[in-house]
MDTraj code that builds the backbone (N, CA, C; nanometers):
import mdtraj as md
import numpy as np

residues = "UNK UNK UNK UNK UNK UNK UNK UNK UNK UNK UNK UNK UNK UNK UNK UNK UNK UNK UNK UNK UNK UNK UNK UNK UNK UNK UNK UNK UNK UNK UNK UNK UNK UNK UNK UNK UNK UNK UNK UNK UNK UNK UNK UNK UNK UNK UNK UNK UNK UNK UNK UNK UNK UNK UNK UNK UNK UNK UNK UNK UNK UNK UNK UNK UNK UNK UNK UNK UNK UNK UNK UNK UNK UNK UNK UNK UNK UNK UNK UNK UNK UNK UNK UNK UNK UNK UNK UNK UNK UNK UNK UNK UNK UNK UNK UNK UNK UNK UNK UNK UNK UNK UNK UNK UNK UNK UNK UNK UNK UNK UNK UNK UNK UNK UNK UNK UNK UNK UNK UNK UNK UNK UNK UNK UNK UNK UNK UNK UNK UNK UNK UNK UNK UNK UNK UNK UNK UNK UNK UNK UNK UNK UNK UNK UNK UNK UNK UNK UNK UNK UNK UNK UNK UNK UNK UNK UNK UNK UNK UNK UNK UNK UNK UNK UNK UNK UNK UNK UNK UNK UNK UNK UNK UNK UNK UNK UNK UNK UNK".split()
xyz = np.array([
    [10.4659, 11.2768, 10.6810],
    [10.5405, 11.1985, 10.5849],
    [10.6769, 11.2634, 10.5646],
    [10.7785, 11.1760, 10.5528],
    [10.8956, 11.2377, 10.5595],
    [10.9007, 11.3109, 10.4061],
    [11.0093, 11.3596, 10.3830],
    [11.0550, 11.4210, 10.2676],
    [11.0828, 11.3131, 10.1705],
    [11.0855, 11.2639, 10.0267],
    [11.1248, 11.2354, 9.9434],
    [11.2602, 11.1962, 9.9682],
    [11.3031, 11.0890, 9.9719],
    [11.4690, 11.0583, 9.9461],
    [11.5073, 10.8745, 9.8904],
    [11.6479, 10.9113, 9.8642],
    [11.7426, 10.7954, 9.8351],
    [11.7042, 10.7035, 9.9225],
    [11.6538, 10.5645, 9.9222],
    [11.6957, 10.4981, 10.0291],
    [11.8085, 10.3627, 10.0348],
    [11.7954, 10.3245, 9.9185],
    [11.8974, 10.2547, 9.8654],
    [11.9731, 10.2941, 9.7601],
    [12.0537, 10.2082, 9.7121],
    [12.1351, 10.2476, 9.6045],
    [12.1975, 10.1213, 9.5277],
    [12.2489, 10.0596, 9.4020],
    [12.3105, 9.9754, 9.3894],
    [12.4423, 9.9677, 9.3583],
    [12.5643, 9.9568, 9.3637],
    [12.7177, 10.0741, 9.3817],
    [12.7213, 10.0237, 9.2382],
    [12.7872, 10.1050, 9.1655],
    [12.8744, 10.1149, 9.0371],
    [12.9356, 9.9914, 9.0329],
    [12.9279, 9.9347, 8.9513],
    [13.0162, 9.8201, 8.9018],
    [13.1527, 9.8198, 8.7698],
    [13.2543, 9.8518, 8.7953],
    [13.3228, 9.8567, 8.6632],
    [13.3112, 9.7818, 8.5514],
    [13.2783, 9.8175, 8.3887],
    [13.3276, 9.7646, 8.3276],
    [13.1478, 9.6350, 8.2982],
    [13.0492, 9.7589, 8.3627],
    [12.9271, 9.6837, 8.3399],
    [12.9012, 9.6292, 8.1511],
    [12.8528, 9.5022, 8.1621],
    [12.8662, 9.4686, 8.0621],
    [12.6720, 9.4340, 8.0269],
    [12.6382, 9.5215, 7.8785],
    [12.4893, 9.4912, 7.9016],
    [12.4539, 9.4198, 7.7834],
    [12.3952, 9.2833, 7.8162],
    [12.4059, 9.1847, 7.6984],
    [12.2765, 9.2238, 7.5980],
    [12.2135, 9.3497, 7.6489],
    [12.1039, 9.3719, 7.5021],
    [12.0699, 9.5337, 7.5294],
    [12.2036, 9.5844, 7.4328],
    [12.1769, 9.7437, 7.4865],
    [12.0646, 9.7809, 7.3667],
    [11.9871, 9.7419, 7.3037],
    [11.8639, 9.7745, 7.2349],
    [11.7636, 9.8221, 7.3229],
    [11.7375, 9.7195, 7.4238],
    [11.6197, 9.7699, 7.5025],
    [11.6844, 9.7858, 7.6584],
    [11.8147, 9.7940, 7.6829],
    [11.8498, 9.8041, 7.7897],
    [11.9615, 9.9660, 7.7805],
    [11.9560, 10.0433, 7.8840],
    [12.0460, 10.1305, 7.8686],
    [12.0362, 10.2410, 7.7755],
    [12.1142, 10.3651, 7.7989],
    [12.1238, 10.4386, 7.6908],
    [12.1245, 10.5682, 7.7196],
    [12.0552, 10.7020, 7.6988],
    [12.0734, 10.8056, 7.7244],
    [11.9629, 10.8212, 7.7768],
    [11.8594, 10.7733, 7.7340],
    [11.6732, 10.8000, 7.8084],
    [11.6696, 10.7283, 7.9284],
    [11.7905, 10.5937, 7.9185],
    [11.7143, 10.4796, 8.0333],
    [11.9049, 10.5201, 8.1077],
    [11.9117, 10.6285, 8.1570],
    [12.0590, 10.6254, 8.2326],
    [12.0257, 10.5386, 8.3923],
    [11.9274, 10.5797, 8.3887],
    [11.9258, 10.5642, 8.5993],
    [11.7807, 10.5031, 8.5784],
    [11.7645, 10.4171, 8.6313],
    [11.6107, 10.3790, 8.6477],
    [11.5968, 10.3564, 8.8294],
    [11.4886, 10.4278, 8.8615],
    [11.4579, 10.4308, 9.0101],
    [11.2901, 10.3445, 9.0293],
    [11.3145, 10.3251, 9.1401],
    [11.1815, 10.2447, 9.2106],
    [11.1393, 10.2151, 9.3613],
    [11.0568, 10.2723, 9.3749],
    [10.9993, 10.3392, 9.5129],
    [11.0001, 10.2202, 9.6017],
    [11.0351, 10.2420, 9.7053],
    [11.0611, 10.1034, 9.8269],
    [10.9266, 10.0838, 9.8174],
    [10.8301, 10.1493, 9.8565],
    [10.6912, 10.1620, 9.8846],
    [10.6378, 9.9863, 9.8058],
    [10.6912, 10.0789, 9.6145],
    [10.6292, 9.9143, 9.5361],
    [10.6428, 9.8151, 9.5893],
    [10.8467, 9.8169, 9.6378],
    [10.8977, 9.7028, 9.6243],
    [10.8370, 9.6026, 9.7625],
    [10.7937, 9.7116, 9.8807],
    [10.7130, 9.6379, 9.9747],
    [10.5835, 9.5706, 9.9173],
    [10.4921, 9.6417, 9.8650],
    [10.3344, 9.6039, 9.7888],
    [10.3960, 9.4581, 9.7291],
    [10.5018, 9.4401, 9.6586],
    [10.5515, 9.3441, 9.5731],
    [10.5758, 9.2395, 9.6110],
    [10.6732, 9.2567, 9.7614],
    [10.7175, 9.1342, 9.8822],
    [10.5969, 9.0592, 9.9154],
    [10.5237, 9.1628, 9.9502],
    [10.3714, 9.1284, 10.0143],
    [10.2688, 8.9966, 9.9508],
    [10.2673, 9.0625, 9.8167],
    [10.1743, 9.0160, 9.7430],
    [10.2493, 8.8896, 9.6745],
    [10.3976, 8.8552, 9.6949],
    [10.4320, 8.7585, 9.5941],
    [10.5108, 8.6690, 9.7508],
    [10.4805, 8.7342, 9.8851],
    [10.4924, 8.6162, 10.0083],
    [10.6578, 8.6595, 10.0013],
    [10.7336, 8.7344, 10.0098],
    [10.9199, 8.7324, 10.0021],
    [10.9477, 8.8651, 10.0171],
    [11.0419, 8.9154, 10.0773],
    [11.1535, 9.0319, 10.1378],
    [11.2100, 9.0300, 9.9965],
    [11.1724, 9.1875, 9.9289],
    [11.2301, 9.2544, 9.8292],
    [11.3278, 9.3488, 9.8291],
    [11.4799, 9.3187, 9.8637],
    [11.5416, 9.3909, 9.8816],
    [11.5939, 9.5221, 9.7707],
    [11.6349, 9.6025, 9.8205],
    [11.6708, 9.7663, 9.7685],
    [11.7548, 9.7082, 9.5993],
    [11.7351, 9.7005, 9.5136],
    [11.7866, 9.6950, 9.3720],
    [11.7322, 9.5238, 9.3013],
    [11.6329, 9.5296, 9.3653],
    [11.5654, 9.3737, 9.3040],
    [11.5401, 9.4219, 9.1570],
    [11.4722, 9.4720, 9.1816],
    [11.3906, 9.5074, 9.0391],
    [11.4587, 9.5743, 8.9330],
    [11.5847, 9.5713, 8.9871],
    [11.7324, 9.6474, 8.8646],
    [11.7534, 9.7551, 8.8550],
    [11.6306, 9.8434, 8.9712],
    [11.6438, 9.9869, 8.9845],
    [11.8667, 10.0028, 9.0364],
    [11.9017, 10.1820, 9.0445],
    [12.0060, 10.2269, 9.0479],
    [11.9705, 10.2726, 9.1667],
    [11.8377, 10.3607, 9.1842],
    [11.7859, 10.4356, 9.3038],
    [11.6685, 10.3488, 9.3883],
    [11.6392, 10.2933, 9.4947],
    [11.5399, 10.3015, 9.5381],
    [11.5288, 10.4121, 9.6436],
    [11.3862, 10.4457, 9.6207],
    [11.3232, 10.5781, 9.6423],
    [11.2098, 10.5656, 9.7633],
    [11.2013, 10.6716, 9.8393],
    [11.0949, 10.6325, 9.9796],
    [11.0050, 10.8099, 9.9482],
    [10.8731, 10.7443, 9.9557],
    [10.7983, 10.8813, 9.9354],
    [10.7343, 10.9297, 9.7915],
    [10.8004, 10.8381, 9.7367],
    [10.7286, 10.9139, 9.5636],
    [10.6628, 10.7799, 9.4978],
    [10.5627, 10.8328, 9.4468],
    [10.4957, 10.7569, 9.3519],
    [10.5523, 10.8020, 9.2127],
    [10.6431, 10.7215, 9.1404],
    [10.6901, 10.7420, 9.0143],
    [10.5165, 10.7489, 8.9330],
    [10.4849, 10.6733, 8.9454],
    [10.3846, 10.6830, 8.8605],
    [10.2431, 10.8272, 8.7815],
    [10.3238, 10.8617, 8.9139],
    [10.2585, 11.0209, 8.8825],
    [10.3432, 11.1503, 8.8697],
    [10.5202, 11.0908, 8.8529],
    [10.5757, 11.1535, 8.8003],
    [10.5479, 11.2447, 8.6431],
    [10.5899, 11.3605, 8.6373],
    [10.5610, 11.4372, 8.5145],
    [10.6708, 11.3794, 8.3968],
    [10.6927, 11.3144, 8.3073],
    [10.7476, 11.3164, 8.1509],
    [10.8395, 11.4560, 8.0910],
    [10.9493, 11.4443, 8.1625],
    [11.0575, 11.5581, 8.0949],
    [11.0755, 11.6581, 8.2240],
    [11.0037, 11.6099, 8.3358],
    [11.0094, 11.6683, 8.4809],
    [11.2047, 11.6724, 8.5086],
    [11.2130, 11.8126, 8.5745],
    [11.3929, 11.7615, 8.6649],
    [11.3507, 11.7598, 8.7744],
    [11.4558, 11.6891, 8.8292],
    [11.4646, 11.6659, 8.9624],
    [11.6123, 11.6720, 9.0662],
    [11.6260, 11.7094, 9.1302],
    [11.7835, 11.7094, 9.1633],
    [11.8204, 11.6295, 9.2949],
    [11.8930, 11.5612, 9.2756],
    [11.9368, 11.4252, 9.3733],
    [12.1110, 11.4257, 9.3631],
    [12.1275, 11.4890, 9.4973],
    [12.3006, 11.4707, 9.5527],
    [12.2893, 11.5896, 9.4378],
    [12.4202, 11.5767, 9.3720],
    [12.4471, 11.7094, 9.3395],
    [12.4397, 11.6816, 9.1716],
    [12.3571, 11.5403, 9.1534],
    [12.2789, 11.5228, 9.0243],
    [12.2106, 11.6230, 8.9965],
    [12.1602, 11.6121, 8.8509],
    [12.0387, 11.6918, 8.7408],
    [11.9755, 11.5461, 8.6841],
    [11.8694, 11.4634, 8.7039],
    [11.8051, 11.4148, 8.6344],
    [11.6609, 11.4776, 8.5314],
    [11.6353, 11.3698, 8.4566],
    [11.5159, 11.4373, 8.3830],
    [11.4280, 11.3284, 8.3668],
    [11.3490, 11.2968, 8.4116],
    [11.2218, 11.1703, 8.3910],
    [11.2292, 11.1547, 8.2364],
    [11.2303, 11.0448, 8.1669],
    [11.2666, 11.0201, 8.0950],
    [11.1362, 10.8894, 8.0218],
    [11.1361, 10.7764, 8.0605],
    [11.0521, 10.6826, 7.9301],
    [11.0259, 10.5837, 8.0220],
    [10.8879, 10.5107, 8.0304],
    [10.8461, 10.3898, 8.0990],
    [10.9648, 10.2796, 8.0734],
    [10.9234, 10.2009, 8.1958],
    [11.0167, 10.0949, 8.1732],
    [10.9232, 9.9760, 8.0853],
    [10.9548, 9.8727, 8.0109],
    [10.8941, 9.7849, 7.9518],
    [10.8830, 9.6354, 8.0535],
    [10.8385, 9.5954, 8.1004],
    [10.8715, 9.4878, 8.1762],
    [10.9039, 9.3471, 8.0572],
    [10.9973, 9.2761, 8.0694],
    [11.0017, 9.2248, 7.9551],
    [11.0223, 9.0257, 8.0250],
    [11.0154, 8.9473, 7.9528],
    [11.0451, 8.8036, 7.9865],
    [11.1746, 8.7831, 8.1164],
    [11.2589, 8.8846, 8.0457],
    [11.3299, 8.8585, 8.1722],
    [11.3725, 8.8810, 8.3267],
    [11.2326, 8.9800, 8.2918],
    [11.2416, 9.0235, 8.4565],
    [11.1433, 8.9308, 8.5159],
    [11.0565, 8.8841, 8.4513],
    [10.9644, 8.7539, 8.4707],
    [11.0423, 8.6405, 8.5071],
    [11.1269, 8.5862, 8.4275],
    [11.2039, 8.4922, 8.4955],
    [11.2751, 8.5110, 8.5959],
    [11.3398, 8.6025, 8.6195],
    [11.4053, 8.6550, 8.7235],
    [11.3444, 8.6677, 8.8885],
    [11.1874, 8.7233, 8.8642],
    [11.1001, 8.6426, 8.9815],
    [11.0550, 8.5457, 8.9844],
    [11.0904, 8.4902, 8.8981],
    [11.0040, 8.3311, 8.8963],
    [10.8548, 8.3262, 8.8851],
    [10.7917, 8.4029, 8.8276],
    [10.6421, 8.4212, 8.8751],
    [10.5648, 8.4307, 8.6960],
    [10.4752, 8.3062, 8.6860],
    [10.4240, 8.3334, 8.5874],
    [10.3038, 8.4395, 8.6049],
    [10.3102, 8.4722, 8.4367],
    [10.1808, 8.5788, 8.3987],
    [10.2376, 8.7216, 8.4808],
    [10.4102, 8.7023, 8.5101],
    [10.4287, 8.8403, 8.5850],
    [10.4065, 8.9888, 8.4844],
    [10.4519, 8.9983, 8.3485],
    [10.4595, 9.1001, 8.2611],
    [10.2989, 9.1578, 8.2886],
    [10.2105, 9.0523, 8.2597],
    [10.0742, 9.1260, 8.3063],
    [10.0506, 9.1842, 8.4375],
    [10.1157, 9.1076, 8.5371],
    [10.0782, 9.1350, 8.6503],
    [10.1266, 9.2618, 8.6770],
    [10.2629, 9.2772, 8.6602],
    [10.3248, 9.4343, 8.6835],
    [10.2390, 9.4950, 8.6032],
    [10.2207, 9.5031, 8.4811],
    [10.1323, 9.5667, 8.3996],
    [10.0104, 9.6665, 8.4466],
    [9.9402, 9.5824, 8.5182],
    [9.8186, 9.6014, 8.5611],
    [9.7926, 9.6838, 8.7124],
    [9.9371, 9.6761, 8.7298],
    [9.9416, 9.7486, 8.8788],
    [9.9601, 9.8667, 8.8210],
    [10.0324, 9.9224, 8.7042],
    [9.9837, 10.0629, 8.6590],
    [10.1653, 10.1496, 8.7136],
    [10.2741, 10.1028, 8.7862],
    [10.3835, 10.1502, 8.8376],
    [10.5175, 10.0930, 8.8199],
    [10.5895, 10.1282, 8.7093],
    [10.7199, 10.1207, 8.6331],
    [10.8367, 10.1491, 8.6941],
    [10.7880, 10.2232, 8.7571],
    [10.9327, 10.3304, 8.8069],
    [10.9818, 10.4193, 8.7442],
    [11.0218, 10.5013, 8.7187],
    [11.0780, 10.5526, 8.6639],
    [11.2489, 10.5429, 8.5917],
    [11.2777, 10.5812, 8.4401],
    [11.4035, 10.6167, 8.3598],
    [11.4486, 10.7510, 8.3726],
    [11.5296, 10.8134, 8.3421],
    [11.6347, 10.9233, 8.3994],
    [11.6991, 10.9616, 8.2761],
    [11.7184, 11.0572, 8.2334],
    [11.8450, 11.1267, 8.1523],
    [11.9368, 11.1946, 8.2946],
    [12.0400, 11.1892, 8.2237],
    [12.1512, 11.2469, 8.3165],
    [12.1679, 11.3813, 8.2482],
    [12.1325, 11.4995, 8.2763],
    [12.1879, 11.6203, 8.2595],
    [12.3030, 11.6862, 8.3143],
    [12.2950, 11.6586, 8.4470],
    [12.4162, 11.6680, 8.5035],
    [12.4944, 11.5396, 8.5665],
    [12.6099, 11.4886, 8.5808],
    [12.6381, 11.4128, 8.6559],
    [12.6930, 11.4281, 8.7866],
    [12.6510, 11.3630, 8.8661],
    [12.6849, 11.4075, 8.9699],
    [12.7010, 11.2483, 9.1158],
    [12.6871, 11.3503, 9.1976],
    [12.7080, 11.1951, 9.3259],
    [12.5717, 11.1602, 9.3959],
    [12.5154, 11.0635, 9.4197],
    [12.3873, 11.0669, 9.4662],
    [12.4338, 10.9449, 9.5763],
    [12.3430, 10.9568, 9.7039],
    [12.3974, 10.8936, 9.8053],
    [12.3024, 10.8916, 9.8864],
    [12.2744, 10.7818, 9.9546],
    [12.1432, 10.7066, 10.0570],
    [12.1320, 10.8268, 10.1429],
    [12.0189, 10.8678, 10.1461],
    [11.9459, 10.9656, 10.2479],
    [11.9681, 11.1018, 10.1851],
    [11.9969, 11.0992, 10.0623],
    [12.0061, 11.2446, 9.9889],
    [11.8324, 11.2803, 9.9926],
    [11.7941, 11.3973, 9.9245],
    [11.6460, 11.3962, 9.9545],
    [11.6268, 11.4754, 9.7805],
    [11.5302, 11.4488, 9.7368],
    [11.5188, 11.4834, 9.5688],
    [11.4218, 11.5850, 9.5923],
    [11.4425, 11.6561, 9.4806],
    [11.3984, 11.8039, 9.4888],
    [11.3265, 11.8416, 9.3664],
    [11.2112, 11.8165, 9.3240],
    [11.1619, 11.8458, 9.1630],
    [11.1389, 11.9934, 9.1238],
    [11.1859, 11.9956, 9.0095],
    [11.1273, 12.1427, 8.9771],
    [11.0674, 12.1449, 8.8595],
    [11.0090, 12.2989, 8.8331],
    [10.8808, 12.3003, 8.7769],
    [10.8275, 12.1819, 8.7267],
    [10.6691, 12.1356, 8.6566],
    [10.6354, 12.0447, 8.6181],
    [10.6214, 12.0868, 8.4624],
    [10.6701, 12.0448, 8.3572],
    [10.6165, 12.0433, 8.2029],
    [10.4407, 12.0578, 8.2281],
    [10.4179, 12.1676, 8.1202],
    [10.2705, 12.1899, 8.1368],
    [10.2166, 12.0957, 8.0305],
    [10.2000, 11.9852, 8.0140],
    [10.1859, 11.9240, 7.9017],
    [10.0827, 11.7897, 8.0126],
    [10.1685, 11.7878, 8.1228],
    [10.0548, 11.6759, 8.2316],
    [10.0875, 11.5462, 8.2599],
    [10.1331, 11.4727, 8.1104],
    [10.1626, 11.3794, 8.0930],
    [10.2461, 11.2569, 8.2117],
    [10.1920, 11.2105, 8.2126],
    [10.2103, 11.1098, 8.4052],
    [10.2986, 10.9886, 8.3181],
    [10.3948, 10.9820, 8.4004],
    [10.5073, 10.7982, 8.3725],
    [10.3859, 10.7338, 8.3907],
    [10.2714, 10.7273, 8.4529],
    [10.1524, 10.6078, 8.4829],
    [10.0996, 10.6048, 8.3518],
    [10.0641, 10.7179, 8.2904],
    [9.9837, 10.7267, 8.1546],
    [10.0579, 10.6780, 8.0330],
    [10.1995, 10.7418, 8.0537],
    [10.2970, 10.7184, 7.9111],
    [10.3286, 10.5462, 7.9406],
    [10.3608, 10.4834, 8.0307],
    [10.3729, 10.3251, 8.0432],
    [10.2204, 10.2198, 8.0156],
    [10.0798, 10.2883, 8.0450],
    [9.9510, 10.2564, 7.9811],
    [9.9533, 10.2811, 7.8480],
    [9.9820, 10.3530, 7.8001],
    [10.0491, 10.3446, 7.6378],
    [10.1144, 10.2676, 7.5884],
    [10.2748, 10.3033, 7.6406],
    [10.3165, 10.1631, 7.6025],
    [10.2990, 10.0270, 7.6025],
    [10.2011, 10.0096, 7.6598],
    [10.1675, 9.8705, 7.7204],
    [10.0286, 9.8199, 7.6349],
    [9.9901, 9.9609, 7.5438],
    [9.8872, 9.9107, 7.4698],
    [9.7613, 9.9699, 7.4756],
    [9.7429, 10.0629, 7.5644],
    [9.5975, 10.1242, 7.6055],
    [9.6343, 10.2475, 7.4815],
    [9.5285, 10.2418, 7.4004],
    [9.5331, 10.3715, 7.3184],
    [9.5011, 10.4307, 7.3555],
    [9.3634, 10.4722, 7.4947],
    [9.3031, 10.6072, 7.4852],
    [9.4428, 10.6755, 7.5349],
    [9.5500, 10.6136, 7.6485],
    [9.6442, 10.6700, 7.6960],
    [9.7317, 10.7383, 7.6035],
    [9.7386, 10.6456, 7.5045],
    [9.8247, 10.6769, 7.4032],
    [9.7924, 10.8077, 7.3043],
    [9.6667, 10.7983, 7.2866],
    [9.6345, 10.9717, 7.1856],
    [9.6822, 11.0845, 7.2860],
    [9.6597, 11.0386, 7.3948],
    [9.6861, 11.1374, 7.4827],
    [9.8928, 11.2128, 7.4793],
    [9.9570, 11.1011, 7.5211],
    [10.0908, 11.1212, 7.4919],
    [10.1274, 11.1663, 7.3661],
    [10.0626, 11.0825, 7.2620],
    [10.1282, 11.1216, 7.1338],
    [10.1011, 11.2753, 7.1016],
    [9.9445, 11.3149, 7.1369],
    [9.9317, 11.4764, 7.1736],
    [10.0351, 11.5314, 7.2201],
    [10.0424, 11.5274, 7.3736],
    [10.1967, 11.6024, 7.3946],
    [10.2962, 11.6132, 7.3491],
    [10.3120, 11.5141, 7.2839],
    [10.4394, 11.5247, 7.1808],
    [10.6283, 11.5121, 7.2742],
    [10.5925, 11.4589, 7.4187],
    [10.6725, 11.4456, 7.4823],
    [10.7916, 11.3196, 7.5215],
    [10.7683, 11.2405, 7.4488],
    [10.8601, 11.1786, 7.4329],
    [10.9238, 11.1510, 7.3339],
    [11.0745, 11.1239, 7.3531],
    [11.1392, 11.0967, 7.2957],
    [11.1367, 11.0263, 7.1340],
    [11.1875, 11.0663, 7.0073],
    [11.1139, 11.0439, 6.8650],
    [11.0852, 10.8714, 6.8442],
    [11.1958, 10.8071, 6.9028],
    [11.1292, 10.6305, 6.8657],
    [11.0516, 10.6107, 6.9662],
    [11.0161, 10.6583, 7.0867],
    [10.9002, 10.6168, 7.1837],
    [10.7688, 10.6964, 7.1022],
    [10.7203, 10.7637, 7.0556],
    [10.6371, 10.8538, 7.0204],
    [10.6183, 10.7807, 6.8487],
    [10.7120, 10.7310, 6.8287],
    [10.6709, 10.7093, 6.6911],
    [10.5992, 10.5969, 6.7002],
    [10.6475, 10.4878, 6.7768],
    [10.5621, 10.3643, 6.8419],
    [10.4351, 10.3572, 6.8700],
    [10.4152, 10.4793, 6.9405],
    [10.2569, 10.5141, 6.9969],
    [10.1664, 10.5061, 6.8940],
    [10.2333, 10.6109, 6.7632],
    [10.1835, 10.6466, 6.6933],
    [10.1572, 10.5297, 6.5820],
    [10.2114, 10.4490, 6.6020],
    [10.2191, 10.3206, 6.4989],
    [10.0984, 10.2208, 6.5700],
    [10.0645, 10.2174, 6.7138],
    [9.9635, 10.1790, 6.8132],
    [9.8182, 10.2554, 6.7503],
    [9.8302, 10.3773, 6.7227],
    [9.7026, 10.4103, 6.7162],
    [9.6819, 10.4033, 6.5271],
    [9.7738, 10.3664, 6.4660],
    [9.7671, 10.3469, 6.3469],
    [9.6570, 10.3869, 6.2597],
])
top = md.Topology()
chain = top.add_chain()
for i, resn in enumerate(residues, 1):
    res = top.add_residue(resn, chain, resSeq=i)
    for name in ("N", "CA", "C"):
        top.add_atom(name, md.element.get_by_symbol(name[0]), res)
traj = md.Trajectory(xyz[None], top)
C-alpha cells in the first residue's frame, strides 16, 4: 500500500463567500478532508463518478481511513501543521446536492465523515504531498466514535464526553445528549 497522500485538492477561491458560517467554517472546521477510497464506495453505491472535492472536502486523501483518525491528532501535510479537529454534520444540503433521498441517514450509517482540521501552522499543501501523523492523544477517541455521538448514539457519546476532547460547544452538546 502506498504511503498516505494528497490526491486531490480544490484551489483557493478569492473572496469565498459562506452563506451560513454557524455551521459552516471556522477555526475547528478550517480544512475538511475525505478519502478518495469513500468517495469511490460512494460512486459505486449511488451508480456515478465522484470526482476529487464532491463532497466539499479541501483535501482528498488516498490511504487513510479518517474514521479512525485520533481527535486532537497532528498531522503534517506540505509544509502545513494540521490538528484533527470535529465530525462533520451531514446536513439537508449536502442531501440535496446529491440528489439522493434518506441521504443524511445513509452517510450516517456508513460510520465515515471525513475529517475537520485546525490550522496550526499555515502552510502550502499540494497533490502528491504525503501526510505524516504524529504522536496519537492517549485519550483513543476515533473521528468514527466522536461523529456516532454526534449523530446521536450515546453509548459513543459517554465515551467522548469522558475524554473531554473536544472542543467546549461540541462537548457541551454531547453532554446535553446524555442529559
Amino acid at each position: 500500500m502506498r504511503p498516505a497522500q494528497i490526491t486531490g485538492m480544490v484551489p483557493e477561491l478569492p473572496a469565498i463567500f459562506i452563506g451560513d458560517d454557524k455551521h459552516h467554517g471556522g477555526a475547528d472546521k478550517a480544512v475538511y478532508a475525505y478519502a478518495r477510497e469513500e468517495l469511490d464506495f460512494w460512486g459505486r453505491r449511488l451508480g456515478r463518478t465522484l470526482p476529487d472535492g464532491y463532497f466539499g472536502e479541501n483535501l482528498t486523501t488516498e490511504g487513510i481511513c479518517w474514521a479512525r483518525a485520533i481527535i486532537n491528532q497532528k498531522l503534517r501535510v506540505g509544509s502545513a501543521l494540521l490538528q484533527v479537529s470535529v465530525p462533520r454534520t451531514p446536513c439537508r444540503t449536502f442531501a440535496v446536492w446529491l440528489n439522493e433521498r434518506g441521504w443524511v441517514k445513509t452517510f450516517t450509517e456508513r460510520g465515515d465523515c471525513g475529517c475537520y482540521f485546525r490550522v496550526l501552522t499555515a502552510g502550502t499543501i499540494c497533490p502528491g504531498d504525503q501526510i505524516h501523523f504524529e504522536p496519537s492523544p492517549t485519550h483513543g477517541i476515533t473521528m468514527g466514535q466522536a461523529f456516532a455521538a454526534k449523530m446521536g448514539n450515546k453509548e459513543a457519546a459517554a465515551k467522548v464526553v469522558a475524554a473531554a476532547c473536544l472542543p467546549a460547544h461540541h462537548h457541551n452538546k454531547l453532554v446535553k445528549l446524555l442529559g
